[in-house]
C-alpha positions in Angstrom: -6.4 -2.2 -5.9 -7.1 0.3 -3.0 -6.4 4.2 -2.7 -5.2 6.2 0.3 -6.1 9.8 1.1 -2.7 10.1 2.3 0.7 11.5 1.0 2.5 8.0 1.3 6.5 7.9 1.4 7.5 4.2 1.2 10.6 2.4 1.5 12.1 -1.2 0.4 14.1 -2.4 3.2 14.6 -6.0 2.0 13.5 -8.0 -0.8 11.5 -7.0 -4.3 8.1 -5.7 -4.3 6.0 -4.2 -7.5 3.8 -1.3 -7.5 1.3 -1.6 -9.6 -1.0 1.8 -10.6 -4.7 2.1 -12.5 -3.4 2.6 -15.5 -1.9 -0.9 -16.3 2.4 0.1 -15.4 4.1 -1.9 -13.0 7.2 -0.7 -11.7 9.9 -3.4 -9.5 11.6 -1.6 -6.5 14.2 -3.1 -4.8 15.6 -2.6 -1.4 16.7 1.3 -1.1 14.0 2.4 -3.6 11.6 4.8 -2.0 7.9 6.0 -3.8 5.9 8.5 -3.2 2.6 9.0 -3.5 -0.9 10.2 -3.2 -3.9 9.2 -3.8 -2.5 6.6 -5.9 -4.8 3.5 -7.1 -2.5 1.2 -6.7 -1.6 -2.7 -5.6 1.4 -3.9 -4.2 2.9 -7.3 -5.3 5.6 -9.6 -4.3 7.3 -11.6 -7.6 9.3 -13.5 -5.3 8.8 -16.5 -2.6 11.6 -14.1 -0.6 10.1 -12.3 1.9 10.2 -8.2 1.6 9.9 -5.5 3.8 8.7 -2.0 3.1 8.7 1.1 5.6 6.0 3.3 5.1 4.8 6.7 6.6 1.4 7.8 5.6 1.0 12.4 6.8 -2.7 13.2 5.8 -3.1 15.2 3.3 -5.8 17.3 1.3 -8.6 15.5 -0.2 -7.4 14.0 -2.9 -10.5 15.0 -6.2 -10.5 12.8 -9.1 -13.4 13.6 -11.7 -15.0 15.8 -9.2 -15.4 13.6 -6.5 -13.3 13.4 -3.5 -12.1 9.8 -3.2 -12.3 8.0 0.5 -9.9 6.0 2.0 -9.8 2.4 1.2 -6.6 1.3 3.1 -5.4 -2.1 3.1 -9.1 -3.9 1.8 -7.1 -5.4 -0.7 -4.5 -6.6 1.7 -6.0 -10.2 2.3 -6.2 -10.5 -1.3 -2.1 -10.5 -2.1 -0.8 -11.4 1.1 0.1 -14.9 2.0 -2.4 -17.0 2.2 -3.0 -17.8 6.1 -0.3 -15.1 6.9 -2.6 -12.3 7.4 -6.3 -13.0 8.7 -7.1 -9.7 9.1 -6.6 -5.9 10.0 -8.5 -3.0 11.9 -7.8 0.9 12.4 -5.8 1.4 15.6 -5.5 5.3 15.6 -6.2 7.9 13.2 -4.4 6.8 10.2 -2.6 3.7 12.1 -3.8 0.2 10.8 -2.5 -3.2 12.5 -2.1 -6.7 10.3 -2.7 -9.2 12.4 -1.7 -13.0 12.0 -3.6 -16.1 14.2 
């Protein structure tokens, strides 16, 4: 699971994800279902051998405080770890907020 330390509005465009959140729900979103959140733990999963697509726009936001300690970013560590095998070999910060996946 990773944690932004952004307000996060994202969007199914195609296909069937599920959100998973610290503690233990899963909800299924389909394409036209939109979340928000911040400072979420969460993980995002794909039940499917479909491809799906999902539109996201990250606005930086307050720091987000759990237990007294304000929580860093931690934005797509996890990414590797759900993707496609071979898919995705890696990522790195472009600008600000803006991260890039990037294939072979």
């Amino acid at each position: 699971m990773h944690r932004s330390i952004t307000l996060d509005y994202i969007t199914v465009t195609q296909g069937v994800v599920t959100l998973s959140t610290d503690d233990g729900s899963t909800v299924t979103l389909r394409a036209g279902d939109t979340v928000v959140q911040r400072g979420t733990m969460h993980k995002w999963g794909n039940p499917s051998d479909e491809w799906a697509r999902l539109t996201s726009v990250m606005v930086q936001a307050r720091p987000v405080v759990v237990d007294g300690k304000e929580m860093e970013a931690d934005v797509l560590a996890d990414l590797l770890s759900y993707s496609v095998p071979g898919l995705v070999r890696g990522y790195e910060r472009c600008d600000g907020f803006v991260w890039k996946a990037y294939r072979d």
